[in-house]
C-alpha positions as CSV (number, residue, x, y, z in Angstrom):
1,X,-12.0,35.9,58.6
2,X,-12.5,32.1,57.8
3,X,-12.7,30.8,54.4
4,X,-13.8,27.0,53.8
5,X,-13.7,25.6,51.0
6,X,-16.6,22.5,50.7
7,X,-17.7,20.5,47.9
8,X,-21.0,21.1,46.4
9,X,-23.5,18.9,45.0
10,X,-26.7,21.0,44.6
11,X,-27.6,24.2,43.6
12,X,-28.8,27.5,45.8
13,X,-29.9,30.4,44.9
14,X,-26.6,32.2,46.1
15,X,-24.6,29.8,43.6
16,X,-26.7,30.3,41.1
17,X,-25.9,34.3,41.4
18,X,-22.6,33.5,42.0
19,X,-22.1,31.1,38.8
20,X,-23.8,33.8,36.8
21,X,-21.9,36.6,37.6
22,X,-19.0,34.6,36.6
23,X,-20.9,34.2,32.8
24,X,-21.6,37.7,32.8
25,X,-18.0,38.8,33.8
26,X,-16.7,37.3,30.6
27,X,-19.3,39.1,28.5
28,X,-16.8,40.8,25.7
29,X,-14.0,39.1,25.6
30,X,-14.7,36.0,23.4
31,X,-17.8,35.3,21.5
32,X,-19.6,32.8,22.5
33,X,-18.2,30.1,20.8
34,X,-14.4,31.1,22.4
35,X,-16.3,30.8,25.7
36,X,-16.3,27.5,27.5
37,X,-17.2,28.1,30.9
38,X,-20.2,25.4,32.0
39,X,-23.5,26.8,33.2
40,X,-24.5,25.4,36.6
41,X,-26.6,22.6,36.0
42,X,-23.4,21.1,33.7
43,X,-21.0,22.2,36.7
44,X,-23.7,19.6,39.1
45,X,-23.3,16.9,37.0
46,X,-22.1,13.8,39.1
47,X,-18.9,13.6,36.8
48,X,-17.8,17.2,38.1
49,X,-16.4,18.2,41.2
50,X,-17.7,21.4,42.5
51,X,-16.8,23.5,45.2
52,X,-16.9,27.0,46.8
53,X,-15.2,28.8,49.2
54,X,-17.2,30.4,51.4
55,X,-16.5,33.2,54.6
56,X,-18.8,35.0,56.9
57,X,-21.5,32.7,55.2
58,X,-21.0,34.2,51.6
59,X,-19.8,32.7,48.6
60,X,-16.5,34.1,47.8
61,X,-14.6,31.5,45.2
62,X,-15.7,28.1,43.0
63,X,-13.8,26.3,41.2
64,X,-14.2,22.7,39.7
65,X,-12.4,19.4,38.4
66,X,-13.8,17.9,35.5
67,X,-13.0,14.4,34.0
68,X,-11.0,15.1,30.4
69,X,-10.0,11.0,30.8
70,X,-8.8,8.7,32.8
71,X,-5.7,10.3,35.3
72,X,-6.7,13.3,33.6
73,X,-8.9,16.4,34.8
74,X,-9.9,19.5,33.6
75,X,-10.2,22.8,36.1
76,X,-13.3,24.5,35.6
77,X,-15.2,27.6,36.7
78,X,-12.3,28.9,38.8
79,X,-13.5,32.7,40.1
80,X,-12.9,34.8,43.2
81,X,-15.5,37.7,43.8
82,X,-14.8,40.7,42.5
83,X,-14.4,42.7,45.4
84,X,-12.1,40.2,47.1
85,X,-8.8,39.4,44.7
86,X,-5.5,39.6,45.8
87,X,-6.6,38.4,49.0
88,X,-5.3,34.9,47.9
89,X,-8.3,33.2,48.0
90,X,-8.0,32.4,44.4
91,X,-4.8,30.8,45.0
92,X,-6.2,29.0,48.1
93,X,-9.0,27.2,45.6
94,X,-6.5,26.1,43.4
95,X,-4.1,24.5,45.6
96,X,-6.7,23.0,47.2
97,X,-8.2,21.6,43.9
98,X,-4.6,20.4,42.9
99,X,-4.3,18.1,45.9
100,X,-7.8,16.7,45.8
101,X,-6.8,15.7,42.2
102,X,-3.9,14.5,43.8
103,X,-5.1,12.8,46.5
104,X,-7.7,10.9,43.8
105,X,-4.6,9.5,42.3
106,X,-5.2,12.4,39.0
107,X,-1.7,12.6,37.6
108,X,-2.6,15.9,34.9
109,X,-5.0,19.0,35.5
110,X,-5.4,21.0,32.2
111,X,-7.4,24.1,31.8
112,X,-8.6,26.5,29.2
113,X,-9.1,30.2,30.1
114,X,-9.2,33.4,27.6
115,X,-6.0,34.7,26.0
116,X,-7.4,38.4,26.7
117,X,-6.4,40.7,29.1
118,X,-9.0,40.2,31.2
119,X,-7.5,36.8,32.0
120,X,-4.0,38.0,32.7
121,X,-4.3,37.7,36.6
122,X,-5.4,34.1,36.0
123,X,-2.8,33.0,33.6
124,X,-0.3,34.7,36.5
125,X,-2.2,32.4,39.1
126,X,-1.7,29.2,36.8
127,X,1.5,29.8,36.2
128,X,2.9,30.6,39.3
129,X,1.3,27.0,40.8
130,X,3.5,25.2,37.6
131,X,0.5,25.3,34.8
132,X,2.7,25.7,31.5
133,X,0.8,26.4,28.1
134,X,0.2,23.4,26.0
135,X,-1.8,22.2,23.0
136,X,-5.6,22.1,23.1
137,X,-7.0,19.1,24.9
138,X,-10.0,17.1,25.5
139,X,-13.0,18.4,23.3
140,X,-11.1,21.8,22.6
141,X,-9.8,22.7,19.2
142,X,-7.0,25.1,18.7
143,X,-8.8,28.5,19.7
144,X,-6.5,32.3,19.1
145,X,-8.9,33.6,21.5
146,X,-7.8,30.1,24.6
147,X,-4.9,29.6,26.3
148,X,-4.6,25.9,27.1
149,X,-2.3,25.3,30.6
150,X,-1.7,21.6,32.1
151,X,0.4,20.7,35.0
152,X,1.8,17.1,35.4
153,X,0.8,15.8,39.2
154,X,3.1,13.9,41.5
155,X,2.2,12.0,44.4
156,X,3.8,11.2,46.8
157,X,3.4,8.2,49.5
158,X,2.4,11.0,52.3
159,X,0.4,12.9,50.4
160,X,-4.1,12.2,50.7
161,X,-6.8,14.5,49.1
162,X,-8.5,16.8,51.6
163,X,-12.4,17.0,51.6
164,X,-12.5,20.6,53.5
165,X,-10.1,23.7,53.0
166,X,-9.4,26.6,55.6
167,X,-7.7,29.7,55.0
168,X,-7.2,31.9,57.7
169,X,-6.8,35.7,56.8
């Protein structure tokens, strides 16, 4: 199967199921206040980049690049259905959100995700694409229950953002 990845920039009902199964998934392993994820009317605003991946006409990833400041971009709302990790769509999303930051000229992505266990497969993700922990960022205060990640960006003269992602599997 095909999986494209495609900005959004307005809801449907199938995002809106998707988005909410990703609030319900971290249901227990923060309160509340620990958890930043955006709901989906924050993750439409025209200062967010949104986009899912989708295959056989189903939505099967998101993931987002939020303005932190200038050169500087937050990844938000990264999530691979359930019933599809380790298939390496998750990966797929977030090297293809790296070089759209790229491409914009972004020189630092930085992220916040959960230090439970729940979130272990995505620290692995981060890390493995060069995300090292660092200090809290942005808005974010020093949280025991985050783990802050940035990765400094290089680009090179050959390198241009893409606007559409395929993975083949």
């Amino acid at each position: 199967m095909t999986v494209t990845i495609e900005r959004v920039r307005a809801s449907t009902p199938a995002l809106a199921e998707f988005i909410a199964a990703h609030h319900a998934d971290m249901v227990g392993t923060a309160p509340p206040e620990s958890q930043h994820a955006l709901p989906l009317d924050g993750l439409l605003a025209p200062a967010i980049r949104l986009f899912t991946a989708v295959e056989a006409g189903a939505i099967v990833a998101t993931g987002a690049l939020a303005a932190v400041e200038d050169g500087h971009e937050e990844l938000k709302s990264m999530r691979t259905h359930p019933d599809l990790r380790g298939r390496g769509i998750g990966r797929t999303m977030l090297a293809f959100l790296i070089d759209d930051a790229r491409g914009r000229g972004i020189r630092r992505l930085s992220l916040e995700t959960g230090a439970d266990d729940f979130f272990a497969p995505a620290r692995m993700i981060y890390t493995r694409a060069g995300f090292v922990e660092c200090d809290a960022f942005g808005r974010y205060s020093p949280d025991p229950l985050s783990t802050f990640m940035t990765l400094a960006l290089v680009r090179s003269g050959s390198e241009r953002g893409t606007r559409r992602g395929i993975m083949n599997g």
